[in-house]
C-alpha positions in Angstrom: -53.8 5.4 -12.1 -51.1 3.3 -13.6 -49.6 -0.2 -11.5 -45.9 -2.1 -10.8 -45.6 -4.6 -13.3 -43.0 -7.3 -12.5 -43.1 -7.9 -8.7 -44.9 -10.4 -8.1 -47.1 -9.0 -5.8 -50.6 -10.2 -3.7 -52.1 -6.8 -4.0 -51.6 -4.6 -7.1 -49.1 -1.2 -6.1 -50.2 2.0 -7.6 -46.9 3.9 -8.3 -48.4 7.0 -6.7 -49.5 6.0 -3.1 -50.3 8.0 0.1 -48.2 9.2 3.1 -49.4 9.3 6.4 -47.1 10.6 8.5 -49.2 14.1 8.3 -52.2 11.8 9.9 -52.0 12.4 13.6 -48.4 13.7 14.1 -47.6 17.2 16.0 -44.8 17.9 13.4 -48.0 18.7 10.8 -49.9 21.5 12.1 -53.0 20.6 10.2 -55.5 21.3 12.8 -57.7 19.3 14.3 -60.6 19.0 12.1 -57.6 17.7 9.9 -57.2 14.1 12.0 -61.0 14.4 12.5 -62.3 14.7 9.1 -60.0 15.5 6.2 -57.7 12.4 6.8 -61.0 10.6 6.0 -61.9 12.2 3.2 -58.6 12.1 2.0 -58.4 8.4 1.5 -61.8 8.0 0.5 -61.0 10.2 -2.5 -57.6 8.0 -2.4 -59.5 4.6 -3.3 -62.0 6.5 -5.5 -59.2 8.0 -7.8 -56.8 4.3 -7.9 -54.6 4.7 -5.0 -53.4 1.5 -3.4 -50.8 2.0 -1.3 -51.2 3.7 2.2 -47.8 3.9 3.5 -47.9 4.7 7.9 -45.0 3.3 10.7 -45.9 2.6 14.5 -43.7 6.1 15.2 -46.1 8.5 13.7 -47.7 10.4 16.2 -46.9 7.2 18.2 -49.6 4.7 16.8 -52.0 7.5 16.1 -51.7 7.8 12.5 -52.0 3.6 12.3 -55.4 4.4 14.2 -56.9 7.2 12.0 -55.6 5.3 8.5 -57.1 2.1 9.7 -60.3 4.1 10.5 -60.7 5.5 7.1 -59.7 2.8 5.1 -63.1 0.8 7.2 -65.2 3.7 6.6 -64.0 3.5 3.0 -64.3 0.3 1.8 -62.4 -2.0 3.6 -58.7 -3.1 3.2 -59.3 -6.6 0.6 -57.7 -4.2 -2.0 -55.6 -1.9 -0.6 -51.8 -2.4 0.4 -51.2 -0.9 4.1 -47.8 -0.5 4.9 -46.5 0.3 8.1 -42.9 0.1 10.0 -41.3 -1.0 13.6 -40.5 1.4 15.4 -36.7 1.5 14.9 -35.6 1.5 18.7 -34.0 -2.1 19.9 -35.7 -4.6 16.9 -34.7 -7.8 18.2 -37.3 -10.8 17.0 -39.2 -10.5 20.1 -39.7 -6.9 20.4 -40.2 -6.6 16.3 -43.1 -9.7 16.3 -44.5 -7.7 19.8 -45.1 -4.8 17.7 -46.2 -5.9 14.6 -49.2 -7.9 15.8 -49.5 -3.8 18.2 -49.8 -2.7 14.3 -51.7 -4.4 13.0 -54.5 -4.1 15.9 -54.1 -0.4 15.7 -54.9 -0.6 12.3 -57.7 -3.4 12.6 -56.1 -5.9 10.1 -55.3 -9.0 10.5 -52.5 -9.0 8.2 -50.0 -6.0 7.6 -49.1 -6.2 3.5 -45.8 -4.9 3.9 -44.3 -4.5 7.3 -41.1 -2.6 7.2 -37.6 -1.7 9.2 -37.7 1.9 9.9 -34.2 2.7 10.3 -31.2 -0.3 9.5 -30.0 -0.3 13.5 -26.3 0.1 14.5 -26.3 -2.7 17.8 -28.9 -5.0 16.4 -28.2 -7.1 13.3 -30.6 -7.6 11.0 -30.5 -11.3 11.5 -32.5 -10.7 14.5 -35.1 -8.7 13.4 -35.4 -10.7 10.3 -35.9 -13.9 12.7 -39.0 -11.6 14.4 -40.6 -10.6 10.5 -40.1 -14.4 9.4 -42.0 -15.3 12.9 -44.7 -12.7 11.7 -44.7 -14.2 7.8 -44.9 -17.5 9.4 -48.3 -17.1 11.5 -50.0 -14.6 8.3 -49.3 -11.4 10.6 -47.6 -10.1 7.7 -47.6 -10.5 3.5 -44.1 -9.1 2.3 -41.0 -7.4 4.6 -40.1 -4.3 3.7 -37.0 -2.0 5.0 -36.6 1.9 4.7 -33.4 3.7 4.6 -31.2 0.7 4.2 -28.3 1.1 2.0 -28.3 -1.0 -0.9 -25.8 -3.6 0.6 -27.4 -3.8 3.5 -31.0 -4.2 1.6 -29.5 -7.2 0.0 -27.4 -8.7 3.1 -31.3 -8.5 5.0 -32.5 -10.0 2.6 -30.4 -12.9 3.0 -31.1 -12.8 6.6 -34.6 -12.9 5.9 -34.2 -16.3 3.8 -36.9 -14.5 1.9 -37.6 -11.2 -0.8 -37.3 -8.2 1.4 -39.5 -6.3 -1.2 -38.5 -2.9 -1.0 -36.3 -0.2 0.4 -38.2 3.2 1.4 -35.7 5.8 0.6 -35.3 9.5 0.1 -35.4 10.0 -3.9 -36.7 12.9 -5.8 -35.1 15.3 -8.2 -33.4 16.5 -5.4 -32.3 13.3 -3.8 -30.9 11.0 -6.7 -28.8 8.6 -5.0 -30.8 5.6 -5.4 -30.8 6.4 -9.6 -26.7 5.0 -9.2 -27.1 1.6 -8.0 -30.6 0.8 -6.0 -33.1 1.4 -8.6 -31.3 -0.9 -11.2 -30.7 -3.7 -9.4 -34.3 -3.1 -7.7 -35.4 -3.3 -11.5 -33.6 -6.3 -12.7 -34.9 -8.2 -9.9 -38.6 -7.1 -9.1 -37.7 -5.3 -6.0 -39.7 -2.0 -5.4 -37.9 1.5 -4.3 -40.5 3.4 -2.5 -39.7 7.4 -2.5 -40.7 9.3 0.9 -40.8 12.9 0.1 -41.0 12.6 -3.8 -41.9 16.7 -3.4 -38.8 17.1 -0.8 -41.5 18.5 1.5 -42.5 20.9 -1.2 -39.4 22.5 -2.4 -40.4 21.1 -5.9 -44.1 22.2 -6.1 -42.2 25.9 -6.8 -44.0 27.7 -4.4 -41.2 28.8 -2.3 -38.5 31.4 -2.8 -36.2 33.2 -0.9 -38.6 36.1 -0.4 -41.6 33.4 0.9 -39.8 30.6 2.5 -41.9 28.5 5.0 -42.0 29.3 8.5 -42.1 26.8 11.3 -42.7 23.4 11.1 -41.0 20.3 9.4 -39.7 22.5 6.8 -38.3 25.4 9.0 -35.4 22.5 10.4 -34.9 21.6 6.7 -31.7 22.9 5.1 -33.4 23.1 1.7 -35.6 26.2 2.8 -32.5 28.4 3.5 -32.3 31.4 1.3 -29.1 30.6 -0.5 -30.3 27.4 -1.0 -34.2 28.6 -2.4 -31.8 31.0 -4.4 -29.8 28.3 -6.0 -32.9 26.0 -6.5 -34.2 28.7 -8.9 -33.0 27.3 -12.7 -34.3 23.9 -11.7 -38.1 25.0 -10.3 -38.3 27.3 -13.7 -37.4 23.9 -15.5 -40.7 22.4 -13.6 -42.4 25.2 -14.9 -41.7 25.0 -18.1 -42.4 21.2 -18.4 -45.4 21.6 -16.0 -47.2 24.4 -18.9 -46.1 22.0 -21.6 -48.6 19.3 -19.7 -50.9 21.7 -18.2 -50.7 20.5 -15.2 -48.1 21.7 -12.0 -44.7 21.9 -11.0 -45.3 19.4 -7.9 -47.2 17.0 -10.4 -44.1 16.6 -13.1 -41.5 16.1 -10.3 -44.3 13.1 -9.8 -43.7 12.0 -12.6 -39.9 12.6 -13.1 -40.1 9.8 -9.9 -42.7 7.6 -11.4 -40.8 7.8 -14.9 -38.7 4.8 -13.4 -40.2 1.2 -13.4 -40.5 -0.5 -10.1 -41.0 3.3 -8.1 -43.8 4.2 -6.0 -43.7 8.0 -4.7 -45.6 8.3 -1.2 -46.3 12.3 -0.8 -48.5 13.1 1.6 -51.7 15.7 1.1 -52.7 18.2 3.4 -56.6 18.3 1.3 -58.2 16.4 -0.8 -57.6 19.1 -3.8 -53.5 18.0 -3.3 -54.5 14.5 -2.5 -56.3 14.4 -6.4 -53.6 16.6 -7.9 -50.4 14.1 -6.6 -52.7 11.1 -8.4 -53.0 12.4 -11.3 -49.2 12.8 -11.8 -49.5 8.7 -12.7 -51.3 9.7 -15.6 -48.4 12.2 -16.8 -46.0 11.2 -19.9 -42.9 12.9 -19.8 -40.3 12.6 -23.0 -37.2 10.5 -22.6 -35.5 14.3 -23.3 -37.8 15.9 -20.7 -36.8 13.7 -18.6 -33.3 13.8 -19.1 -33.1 17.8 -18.9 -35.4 17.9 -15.9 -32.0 15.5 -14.3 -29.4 17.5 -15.8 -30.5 20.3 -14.3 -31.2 19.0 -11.0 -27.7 18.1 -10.9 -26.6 21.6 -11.0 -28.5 22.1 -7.8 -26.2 22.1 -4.9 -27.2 22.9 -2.0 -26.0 24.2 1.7 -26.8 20.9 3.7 -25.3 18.6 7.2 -22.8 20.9 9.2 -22.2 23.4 6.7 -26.0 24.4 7.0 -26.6 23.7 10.5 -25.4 27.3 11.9 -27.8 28.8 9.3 -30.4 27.2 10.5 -29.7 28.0 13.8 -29.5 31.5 12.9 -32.8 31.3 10.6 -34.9 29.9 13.6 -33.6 32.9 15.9 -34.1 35.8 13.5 -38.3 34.2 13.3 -38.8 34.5 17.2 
C-alpha cells in the first residue's frame, strides 16, 4: 500500500481506502449475510492488506453502515491506526444541529474522536459559516481531528475554509476517468497546498472494471438509475474500456485495477471504491501498488476524453424508458 505524503496529517491516508456506503444500505442488494459477515471480513482483510481510510456518512442506511464499520473495525484491531471518516447528514447543518450529530457519529461508530468529519452536500439556505461554527465547536472539545467537505466546488472549498478559520482538508468529489473535472483546477491547488481530493466512485460504479456492454448492462439497482449504463452510452464507452484492457494485460492485472491507478497516479488523491467481497476488496488494494507510464497515463486521458456520454435531461427519458421495458 503506498501513503499521502505532504499533508500534514495525524493518521497516515492510504491512497486506496474503503467505501461504505454498500455496508447496510437498501440501495446495495448484497444480502444479508453481506451486513452480517462479509462487511467484517471485508475490513479485516482491509487493515491486513494497508488500508487506512474507511470512508461512511450518518445517511447511509441511516446510521447503519456507521454501526456495522465501527463493529468491524473493533473486531479488527481497533481504530488507533485507522482514519474513519464520516459526513453530516446534509439536511439543515446549522452549528447546533451539525455538533448534535457529530457527537450521534461518533457514538454509532464507538469512537471518541471522528478523524475527518465531513459536509455532505454544500447547502443552498445555510451558509457555511454556520456549520463551520458547529465543526470548530466539535474540533474544539476533540470530537473531531480534521473537517472535511464533499461535493463542494472548489470556491466554495476554499471560502469554507475560511469560515472554518482552519484547513478544511479535503473535498470528496466525483473523479475518475470518466469524471475529470477536478483534474482543471481542484487537484492543483489541492496539491500545491497539501489539501487531499478524495474520489467517490473511482470505478463510476463499475462502468470502468469493463464488464458491461450494451448486450449485459446491469439491471436494477444503483446502476439501473445511472445514465452511464444506457446502451448508447455502454456503446460509446467501448474505445476507452479496450484502452483499460490493453493497459490492464500490459500489468497483468484488471481493467477496474488500472482505472485505480489512473486516479491514484495524482499526488494528494485517495480513491474510496467500495467491495462487494473480499476477492474485490484485495483486488481494488493492490491497484496502489500499480505503475503506470507518464504516456499510459496520458493516452488512458486522451481517450477518456473522447467519451461523451447521454447524461442530465437528455438521458432522463431513456431511462425512463430503460426501467419500463425491464418490468
Amino acid at each position: 500500500m503506498r501513503y499521502l505524503d505532504g499533508t500534514n496529517t495525524t493518521k497516515r491516508y492510504s491512497v486506496i481506502g474503503l467505501g461504505t456506503w454498500q455496508f447496510g444500505s437498501r440501495e446495495w442488494n448484497y444480502g444479508a449475510d453481506y451486513a452480517d459477515r462479509e462487511a467484517g471480513r471485508i475490513v479485516a482483510k482491509a487493515r491486513e492488506l494497508g488500508v487506512t481510510v474507511f470512508d461512511t456518512a450518518e445517511i447511509y442506511g441511516f446510521g447503519r453502515s456507521e454501526r456495522i464499520l465501527g463493529a468491524a473495525l473493533r473486531a479488527s484491531g481497533g481504530t488507533d491506526e485507522v482514519v474513519i471518516a464520516s459526513k453530516v447528514f446534509p439536511v439543515l447543518p446549522t452549528a447546533a444541529i451539525v455538533q448534535q450529530r457529530g457527537v450521534a457519529s461518533a457514538r454509532r461508530l464507538g469512537v471518541r474522536r471522528l478523524d475527518l468529519y465531513q459536509v455532505h452536500q454544500p447547502n443552498p439556505l445555510v451558509p457555511d459559516s454556520t456549520t463551520m461554527r458547529g465543526m470548530q465547536a466539535l474540533r474544539d472539545v476533540g470530537i473531531v481531528d480534521e473537517v472535511g467537505v464533499s461535493n463542494y466546488p472548489l470556491r466554495r472549498w476554499q471560502r469554507a475554509e475560511v469560515a472554518l478559520g482552519a484547513r478544511v482538508l479535503s473535498d470528496q468529489v466525483h473523479f475518475s476517468l470518466v469524471s475529470r473535472a477536478p483534474l482543471a483546477e481542484m487537484l492543483p491547488w489541492a496539491q500545491r497546498t497539501g489539501h487531499i481530493v478524495i474520489a467517490y466512485s473511482p470505478l463510476a460504479q463499475g462502468l470502468l472494471s469493463a464488464r458491461y456492454g450494451p448486450s449485459n448492462a446491469p439491471r436494477g439497482g444503483v446502476r439501473a438509475a445511472n445514465a452511464l449504463f444506457l446502451p448508447e452510452n455502454l456503446t460509446a464507452a467501448a474505445p476507452l474500456l479496450d484502452a483499460l484492457r490493453d493497459t490492464a494485460a500490459a500489468h497483468g492485472a484488471t481493467p477496474a485495477q488500472i482505472a485505480l491507478a489512473w486516479l491514484v497516479h495524482h499526488p494528494n488523491v485517495v480513491a474510496i471504491p467500495g467491495a462487494s467481497s473480499v476477492a474485490q476488496l484485495e483486488s481494488n488494494a493492490a491497484a496502489a501498488e500499480i505503475t503506470l507510464t507518464d504516456d499510459e497515463h496520458r493516452e488512458l486521458t486522451v481517450v477518456a476524453e473522447r467519451f461523451n456520454p447521454v447524461t442530465g435531461g437528455a438521458a432522463l427519458p431513456k431511462l425512463v424508458a430503460a426501467r419500463w421495458s425491464a418490468r
